[in-house]
Backbone and ligand atoms as CSV (ligand in chain L), in Angstrom:
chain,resi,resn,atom,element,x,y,z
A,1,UNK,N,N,-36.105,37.221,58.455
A,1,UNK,CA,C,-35.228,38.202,59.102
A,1,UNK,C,C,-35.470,39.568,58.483
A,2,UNK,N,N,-35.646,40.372,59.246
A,2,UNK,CA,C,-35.920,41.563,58.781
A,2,UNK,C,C,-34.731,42.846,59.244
A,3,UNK,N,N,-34.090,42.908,58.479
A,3,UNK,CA,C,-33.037,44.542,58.737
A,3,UNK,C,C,-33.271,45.794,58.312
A,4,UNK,N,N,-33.445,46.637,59.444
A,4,UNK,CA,C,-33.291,48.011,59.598
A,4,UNK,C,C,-32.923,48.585,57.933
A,5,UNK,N,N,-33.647,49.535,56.871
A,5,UNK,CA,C,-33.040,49.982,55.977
A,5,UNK,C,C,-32.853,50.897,55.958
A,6,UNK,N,N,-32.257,51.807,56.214
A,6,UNK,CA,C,-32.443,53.861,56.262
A,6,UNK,C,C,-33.404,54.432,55.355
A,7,UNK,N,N,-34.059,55.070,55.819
A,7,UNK,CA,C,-34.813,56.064,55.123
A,7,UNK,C,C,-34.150,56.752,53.971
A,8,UNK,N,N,-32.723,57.353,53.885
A,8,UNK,CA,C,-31.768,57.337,52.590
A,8,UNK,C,C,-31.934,56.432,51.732
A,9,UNK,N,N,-31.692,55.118,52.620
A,9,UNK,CA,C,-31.141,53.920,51.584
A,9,UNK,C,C,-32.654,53.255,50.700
A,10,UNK,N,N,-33.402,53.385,51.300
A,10,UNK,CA,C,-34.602,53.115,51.275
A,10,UNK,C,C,-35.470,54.175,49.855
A,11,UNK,N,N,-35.316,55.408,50.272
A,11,UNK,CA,C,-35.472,56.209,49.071
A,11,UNK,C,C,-34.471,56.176,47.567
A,12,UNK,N,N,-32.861,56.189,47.894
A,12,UNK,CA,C,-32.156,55.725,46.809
A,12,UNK,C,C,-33.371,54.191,46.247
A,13,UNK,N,N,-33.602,53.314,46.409
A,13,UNK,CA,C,-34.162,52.053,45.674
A,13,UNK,C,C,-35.447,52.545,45.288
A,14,UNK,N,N,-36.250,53.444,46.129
A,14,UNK,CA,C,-37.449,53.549,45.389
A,14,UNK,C,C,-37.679,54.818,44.212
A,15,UNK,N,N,-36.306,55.769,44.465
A,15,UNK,CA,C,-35.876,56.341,43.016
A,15,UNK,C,C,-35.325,55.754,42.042
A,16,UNK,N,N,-34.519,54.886,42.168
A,16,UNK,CA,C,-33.828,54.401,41.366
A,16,UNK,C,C,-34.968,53.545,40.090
A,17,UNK,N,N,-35.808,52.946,40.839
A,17,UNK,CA,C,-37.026,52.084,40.312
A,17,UNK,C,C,-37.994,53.002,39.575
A,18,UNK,N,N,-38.199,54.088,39.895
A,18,UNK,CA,C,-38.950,54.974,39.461
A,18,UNK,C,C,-40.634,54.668,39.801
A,19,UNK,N,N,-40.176,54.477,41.200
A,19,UNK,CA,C,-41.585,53.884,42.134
A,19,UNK,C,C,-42.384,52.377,41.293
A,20,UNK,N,N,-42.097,51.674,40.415
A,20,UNK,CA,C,-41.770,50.447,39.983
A,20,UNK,C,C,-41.888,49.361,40.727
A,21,UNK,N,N,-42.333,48.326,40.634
A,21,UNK,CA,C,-41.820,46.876,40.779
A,21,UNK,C,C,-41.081,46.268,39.713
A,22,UNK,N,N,-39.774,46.143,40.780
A,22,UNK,CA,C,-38.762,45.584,39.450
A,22,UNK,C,C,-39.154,44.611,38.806
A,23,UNK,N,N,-39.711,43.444,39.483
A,23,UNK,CA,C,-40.380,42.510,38.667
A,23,UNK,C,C,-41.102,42.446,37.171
A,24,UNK,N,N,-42.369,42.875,38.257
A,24,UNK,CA,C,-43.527,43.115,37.384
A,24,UNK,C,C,-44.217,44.175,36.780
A,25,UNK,N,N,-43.180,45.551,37.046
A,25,UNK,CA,C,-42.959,46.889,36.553
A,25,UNK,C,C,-44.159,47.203,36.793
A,26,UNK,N,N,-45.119,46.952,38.028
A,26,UNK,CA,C,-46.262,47.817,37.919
A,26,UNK,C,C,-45.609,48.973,39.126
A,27,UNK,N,N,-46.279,50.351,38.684
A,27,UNK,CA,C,-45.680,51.479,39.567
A,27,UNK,C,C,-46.786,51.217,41.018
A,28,UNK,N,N,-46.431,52.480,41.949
A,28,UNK,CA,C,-46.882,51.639,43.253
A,28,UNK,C,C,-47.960,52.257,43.313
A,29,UNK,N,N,-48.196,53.624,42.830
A,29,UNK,CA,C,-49.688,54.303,42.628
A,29,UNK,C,C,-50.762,53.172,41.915
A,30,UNK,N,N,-50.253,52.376,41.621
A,30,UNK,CA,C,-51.339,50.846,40.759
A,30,UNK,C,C,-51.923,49.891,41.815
A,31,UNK,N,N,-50.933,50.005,42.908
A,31,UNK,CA,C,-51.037,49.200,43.825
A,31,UNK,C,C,-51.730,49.326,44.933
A,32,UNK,N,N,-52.495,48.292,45.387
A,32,UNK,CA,C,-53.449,48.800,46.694
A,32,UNK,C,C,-52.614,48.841,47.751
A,33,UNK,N,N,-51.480,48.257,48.290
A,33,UNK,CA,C,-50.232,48.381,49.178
A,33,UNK,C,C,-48.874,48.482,48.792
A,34,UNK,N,N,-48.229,49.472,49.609
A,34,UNK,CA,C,-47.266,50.054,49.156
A,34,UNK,C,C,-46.158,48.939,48.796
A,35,UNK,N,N,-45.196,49.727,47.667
A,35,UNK,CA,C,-44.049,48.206,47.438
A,35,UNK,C,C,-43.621,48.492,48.848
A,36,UNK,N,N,-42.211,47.228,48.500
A,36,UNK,CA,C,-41.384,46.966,49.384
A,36,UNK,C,C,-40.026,46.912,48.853
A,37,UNK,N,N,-39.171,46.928,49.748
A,37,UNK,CA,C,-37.672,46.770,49.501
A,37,UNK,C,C,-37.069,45.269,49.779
A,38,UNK,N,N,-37.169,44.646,48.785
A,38,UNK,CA,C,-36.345,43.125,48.438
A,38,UNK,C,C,-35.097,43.539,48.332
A,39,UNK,N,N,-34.360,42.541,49.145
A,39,UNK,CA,C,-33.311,41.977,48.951
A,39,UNK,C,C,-33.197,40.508,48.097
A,40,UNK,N,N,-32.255,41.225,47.162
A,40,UNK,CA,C,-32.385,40.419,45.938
A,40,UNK,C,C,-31.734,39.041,45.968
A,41,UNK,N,N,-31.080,39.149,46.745
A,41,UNK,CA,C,-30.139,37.927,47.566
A,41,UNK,C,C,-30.190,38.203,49.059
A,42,UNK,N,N,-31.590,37.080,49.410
A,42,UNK,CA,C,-32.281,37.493,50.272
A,42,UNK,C,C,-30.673,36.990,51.854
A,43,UNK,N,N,-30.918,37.700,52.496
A,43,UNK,CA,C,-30.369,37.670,54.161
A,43,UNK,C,C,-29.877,36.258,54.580
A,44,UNK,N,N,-30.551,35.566,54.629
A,44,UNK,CA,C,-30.623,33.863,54.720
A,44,UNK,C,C,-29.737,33.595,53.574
A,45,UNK,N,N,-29.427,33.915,52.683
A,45,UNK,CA,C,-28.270,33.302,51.617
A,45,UNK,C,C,-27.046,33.985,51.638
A,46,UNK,N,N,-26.981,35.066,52.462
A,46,UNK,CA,C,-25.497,36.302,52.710
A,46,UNK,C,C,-25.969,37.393,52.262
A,47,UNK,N,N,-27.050,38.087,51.554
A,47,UNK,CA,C,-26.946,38.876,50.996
A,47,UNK,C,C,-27.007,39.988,52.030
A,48,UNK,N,N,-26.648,41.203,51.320
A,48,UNK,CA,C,-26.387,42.344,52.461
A,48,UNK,C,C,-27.487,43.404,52.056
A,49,UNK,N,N,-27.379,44.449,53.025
A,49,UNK,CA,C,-28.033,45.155,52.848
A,49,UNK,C,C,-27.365,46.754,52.299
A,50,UNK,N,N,-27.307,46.439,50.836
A,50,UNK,CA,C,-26.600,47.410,50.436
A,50,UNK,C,C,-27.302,47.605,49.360
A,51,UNK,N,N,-26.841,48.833,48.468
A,51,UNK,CA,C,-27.864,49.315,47.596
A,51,UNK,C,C,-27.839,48.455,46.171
A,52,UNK,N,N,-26.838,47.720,45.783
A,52,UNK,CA,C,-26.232,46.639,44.673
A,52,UNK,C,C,-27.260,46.009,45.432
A,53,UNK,N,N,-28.052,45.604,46.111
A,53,UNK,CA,C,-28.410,44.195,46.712
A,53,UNK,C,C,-30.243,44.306,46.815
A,54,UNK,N,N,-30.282,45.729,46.773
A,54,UNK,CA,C,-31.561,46.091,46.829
A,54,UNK,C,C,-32.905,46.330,45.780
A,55,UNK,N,N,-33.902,46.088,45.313
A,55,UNK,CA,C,-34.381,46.563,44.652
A,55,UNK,C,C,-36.087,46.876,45.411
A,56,UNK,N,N,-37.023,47.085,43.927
A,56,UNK,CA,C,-38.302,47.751,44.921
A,56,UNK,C,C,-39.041,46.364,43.868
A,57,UNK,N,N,-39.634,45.988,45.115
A,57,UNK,CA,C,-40.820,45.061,44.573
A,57,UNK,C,C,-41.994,45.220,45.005
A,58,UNK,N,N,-43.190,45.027,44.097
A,58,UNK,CA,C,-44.795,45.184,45.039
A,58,UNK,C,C,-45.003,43.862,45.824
A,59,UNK,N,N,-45.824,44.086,46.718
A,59,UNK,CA,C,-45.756,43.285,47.903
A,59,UNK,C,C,-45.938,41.511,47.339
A,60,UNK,N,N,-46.945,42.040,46.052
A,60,UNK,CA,C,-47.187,40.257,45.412
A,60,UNK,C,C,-45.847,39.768,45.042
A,61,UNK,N,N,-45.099,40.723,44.566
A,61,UNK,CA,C,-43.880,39.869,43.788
A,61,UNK,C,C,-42.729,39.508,44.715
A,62,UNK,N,N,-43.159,40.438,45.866
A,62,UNK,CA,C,-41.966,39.636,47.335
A,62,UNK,C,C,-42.417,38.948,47.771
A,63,UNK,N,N,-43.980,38.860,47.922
A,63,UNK,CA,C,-44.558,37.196,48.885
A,63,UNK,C,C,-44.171,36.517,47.815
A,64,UNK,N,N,-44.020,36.531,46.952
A,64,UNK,CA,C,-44.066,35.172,46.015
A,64,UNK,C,C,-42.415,34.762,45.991
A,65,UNK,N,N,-41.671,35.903,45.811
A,65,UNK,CA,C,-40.277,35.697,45.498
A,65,UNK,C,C,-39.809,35.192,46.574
A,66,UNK,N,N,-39.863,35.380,48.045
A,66,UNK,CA,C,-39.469,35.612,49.348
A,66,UNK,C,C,-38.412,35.532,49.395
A,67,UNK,N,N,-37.657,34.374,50.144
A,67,UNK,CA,C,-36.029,34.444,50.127
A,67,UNK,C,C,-35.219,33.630,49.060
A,68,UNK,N,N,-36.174,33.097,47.487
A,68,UNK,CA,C,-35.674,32.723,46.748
A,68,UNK,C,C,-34.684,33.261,46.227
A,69,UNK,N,N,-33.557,32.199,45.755
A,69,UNK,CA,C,-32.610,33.631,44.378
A,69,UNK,C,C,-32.954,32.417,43.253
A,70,UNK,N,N,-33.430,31.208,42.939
A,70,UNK,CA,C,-33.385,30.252,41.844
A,70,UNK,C,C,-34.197,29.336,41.774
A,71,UNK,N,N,-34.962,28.474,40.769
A,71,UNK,CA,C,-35.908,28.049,40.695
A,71,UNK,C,C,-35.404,26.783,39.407
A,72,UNK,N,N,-36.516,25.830,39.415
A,72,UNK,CA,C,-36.198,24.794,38.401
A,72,UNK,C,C,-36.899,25.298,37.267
A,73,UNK,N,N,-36.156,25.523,35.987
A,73,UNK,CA,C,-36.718,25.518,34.758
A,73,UNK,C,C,-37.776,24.272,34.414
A,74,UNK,N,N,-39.010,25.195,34.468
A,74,UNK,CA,C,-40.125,23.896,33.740
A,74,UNK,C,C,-39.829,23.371,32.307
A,75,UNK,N,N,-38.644,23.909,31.523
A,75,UNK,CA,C,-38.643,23.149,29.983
A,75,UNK,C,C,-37.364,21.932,30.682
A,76,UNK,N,N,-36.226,22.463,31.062
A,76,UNK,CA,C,-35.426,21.822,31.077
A,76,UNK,C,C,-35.211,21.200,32.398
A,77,UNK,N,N,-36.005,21.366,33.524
A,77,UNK,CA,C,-35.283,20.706,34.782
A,77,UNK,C,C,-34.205,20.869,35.518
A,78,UNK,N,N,-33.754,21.980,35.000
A,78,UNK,CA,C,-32.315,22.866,35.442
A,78,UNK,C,C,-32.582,24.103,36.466
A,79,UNK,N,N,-31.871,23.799,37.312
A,79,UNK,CA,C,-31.857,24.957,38.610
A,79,UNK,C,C,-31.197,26.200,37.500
A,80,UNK,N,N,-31.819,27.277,37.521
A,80,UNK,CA,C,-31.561,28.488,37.032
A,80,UNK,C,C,-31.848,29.476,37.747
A,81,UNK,N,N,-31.044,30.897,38.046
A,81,UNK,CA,C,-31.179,31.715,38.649
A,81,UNK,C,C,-32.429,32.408,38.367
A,82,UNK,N,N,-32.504,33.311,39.034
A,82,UNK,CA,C,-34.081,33.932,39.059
A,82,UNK,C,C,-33.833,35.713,38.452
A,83,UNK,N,N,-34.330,36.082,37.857
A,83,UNK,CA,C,-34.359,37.086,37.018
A,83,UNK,C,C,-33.841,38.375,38.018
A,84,UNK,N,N,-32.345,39.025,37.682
A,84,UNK,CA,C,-31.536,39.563,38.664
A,84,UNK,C,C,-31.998,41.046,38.559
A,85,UNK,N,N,-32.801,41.625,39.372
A,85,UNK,CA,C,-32.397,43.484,38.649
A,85,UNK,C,C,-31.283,44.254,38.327
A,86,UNK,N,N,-30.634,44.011,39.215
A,86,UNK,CA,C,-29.151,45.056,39.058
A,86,UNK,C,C,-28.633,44.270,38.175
A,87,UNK,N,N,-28.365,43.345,38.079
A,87,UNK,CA,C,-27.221,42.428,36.975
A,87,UNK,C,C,-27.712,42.192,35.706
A,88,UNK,N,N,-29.116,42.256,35.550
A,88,UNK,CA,C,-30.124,42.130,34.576
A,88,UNK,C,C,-30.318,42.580,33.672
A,89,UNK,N,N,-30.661,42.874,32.707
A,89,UNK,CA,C,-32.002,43.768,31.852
A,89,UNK,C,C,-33.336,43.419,32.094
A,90,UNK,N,N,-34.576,44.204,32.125
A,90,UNK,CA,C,-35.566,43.135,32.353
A,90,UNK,C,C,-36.055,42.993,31.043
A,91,UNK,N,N,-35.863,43.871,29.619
A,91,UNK,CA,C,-36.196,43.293,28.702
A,91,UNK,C,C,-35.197,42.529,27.664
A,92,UNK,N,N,-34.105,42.202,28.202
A,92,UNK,CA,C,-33.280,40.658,27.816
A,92,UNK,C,C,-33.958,39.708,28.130
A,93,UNK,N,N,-34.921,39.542,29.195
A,93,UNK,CA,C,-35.446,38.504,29.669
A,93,UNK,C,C,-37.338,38.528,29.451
A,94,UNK,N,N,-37.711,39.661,29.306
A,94,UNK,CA,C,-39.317,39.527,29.579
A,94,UNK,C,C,-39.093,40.179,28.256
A,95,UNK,N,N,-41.149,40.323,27.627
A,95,UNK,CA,C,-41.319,41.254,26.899
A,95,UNK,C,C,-43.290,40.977,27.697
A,96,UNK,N,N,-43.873,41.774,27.193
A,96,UNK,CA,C,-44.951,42.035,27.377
A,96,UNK,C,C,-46.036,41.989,25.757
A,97,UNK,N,N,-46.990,41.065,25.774
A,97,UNK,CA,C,-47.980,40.865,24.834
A,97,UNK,C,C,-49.141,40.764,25.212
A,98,UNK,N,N,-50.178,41.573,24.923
A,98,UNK,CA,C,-51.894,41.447,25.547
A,98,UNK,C,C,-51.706,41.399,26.487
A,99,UNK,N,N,-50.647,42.237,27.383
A,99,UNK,CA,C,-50.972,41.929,28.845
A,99,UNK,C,C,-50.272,40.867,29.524
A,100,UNK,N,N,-49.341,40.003,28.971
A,100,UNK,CA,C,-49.153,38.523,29.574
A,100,UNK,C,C,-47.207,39.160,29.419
A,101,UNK,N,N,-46.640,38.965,30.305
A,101,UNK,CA,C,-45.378,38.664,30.655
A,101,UNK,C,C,-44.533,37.638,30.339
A,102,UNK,N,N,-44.501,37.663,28.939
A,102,UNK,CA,C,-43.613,36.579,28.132
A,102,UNK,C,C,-42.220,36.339,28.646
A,103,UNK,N,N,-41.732,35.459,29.063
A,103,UNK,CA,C,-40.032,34.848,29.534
A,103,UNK,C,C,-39.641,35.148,28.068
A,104,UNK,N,N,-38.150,35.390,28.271
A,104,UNK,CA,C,-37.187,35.478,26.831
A,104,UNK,C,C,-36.221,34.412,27.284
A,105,UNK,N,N,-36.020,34.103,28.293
A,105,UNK,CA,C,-34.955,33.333,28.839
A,105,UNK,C,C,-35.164,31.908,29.932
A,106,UNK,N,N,-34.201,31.118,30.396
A,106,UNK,CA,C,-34.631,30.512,31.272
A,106,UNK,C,C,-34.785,30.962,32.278
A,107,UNK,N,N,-33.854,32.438,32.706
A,107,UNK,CA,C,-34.363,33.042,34.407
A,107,UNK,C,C,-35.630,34.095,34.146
A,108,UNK,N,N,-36.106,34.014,33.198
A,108,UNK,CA,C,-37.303,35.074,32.744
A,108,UNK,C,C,-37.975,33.749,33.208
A,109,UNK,N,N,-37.835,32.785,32.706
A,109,UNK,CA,C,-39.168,31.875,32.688
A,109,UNK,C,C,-39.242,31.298,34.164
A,110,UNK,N,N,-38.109,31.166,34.892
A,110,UNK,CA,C,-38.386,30.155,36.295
A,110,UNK,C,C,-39.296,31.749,37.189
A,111,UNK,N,N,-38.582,33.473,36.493
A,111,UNK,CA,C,-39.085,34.150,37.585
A,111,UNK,C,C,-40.893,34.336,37.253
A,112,UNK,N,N,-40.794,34.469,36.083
A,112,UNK,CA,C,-42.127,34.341,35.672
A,112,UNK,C,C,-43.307,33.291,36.419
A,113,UNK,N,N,-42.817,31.729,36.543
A,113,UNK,CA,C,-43.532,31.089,37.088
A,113,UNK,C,C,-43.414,31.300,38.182
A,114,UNK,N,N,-42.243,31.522,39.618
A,114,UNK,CA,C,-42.237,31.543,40.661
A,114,UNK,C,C,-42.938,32.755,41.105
A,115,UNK,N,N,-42.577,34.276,40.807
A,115,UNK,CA,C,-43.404,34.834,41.050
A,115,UNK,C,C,-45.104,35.041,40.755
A,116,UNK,N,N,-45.659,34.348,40.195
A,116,UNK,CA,C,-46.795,33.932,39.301
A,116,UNK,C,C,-47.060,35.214,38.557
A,117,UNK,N,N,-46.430,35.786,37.972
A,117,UNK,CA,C,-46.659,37.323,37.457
A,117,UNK,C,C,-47.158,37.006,36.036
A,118,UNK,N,N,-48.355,36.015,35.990
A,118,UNK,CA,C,-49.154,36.203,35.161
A,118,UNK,C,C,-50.481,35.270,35.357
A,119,UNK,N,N,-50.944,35.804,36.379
A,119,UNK,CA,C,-52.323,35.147,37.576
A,119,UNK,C,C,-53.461,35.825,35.773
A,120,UNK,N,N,-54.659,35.357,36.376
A,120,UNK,CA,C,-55.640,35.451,35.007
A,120,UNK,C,C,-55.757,37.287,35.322
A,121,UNK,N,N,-55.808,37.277,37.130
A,121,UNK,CA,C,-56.349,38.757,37.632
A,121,UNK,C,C,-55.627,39.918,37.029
A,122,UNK,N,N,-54.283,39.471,37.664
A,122,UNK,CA,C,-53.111,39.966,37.342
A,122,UNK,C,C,-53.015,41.011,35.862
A,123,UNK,N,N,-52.962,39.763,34.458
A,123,UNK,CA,C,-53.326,40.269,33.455
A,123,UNK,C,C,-54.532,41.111,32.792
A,124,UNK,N,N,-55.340,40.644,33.539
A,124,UNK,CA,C,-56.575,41.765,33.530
A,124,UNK,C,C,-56.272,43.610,33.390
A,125,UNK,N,N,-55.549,43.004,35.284
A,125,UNK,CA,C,-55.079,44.395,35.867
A,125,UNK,C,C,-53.806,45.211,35.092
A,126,UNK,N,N,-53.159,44.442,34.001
A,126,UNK,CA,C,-52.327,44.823,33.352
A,126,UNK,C,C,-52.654,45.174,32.264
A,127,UNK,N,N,-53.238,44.468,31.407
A,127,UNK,CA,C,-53.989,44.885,30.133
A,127,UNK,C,C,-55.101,46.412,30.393
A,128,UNK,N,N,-55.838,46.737,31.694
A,128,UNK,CA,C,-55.986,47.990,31.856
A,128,UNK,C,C,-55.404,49.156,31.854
A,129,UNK,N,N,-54.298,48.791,32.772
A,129,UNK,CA,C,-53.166,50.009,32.644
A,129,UNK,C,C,-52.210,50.509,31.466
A,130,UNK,N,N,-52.409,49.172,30.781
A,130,UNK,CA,C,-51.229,49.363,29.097
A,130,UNK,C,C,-52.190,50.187,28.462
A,131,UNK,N,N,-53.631,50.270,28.515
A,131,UNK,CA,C,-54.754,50.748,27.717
A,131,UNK,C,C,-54.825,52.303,28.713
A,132,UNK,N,N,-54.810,51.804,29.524
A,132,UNK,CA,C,-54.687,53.973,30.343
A,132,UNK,C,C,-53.388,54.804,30.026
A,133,UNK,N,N,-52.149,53.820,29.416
A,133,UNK,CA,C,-50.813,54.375,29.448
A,133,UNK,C,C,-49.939,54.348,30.741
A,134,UNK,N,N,-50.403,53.563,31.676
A,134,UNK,CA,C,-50.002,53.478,32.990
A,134,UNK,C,C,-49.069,52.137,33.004
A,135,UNK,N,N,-48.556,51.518,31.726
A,135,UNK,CA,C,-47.580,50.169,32.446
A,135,UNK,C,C,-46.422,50.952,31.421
A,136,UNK,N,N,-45.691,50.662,31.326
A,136,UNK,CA,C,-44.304,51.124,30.245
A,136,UNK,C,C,-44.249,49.539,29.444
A,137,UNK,N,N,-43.954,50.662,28.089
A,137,UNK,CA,C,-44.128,49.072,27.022
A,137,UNK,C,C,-42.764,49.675,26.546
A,138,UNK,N,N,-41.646,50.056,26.755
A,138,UNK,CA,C,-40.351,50.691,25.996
A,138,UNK,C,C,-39.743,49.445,26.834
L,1,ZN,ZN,ZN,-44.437,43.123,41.197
């Protein structure tokens, strides 16, 4: 399902992000296609289309995320939510080493695996940009 977002509402999320993927914090100038606007509690589960509800993801981390909000923890077998932006921190939950997107948590770790935001390519493409000054390590 796809809803109408305003061009307002649409710019509030991709300022707010600081042209970002909330995810996988790569900015969108990194990206060969432009992000997108996820709904973080995707349509199909109630979520609305409001700016609490919105964030900016690159296109890999919404095909992958799609209308998920939760995933099974691979240590424990426990349905755990999926790593929230607005409700979140993303470094309560992630940290970044050589390039690889370390989980701190169990919703770091189910979003980590579900979104696969640490493909071999992926890290490649990340470990370049930490070395140009182009990923944020704060
Ligand atoms: Zn991403």
């Amino acid at each position: 399902m796809t809803t109408y977002i305003s061009e307002a509402l649409r710019r509030q999320v991709i300022e707010r992000a600081k042209e970002r993927c909330e995810y996988c914090r790569v900015h969108e100038d990194d990206r060969l296609f432009a992000h997108e606007i996820d709904h973080i509690y995707a349509e199909n589960h109630g979520g609305e289309t409001q700016v609490d509800n919105l964030c900016l993801a690159c296109s890999e981390c919404n095909r992958f995320k799609s209308s998920d909000i939760c995933s099974l923890d691979p240590l424990t077998n426990e349905i755990v939510a999926l790593y929230h932006p607005r409700a979140d921190q993303w470094k309560d939950h992630f940290r970044v080493l050589e390039g690889i997107i370390e989980p701190l948590t169990p919703n770091g770790r189910v979003t980590v695996r579900l979104l696969y935001l640490n493909k071999p390519e992926t890290i490649d493409r990340r470990r370049l940009l930490i070395e140009s000054g182009r990923y944020p390590m704060d």
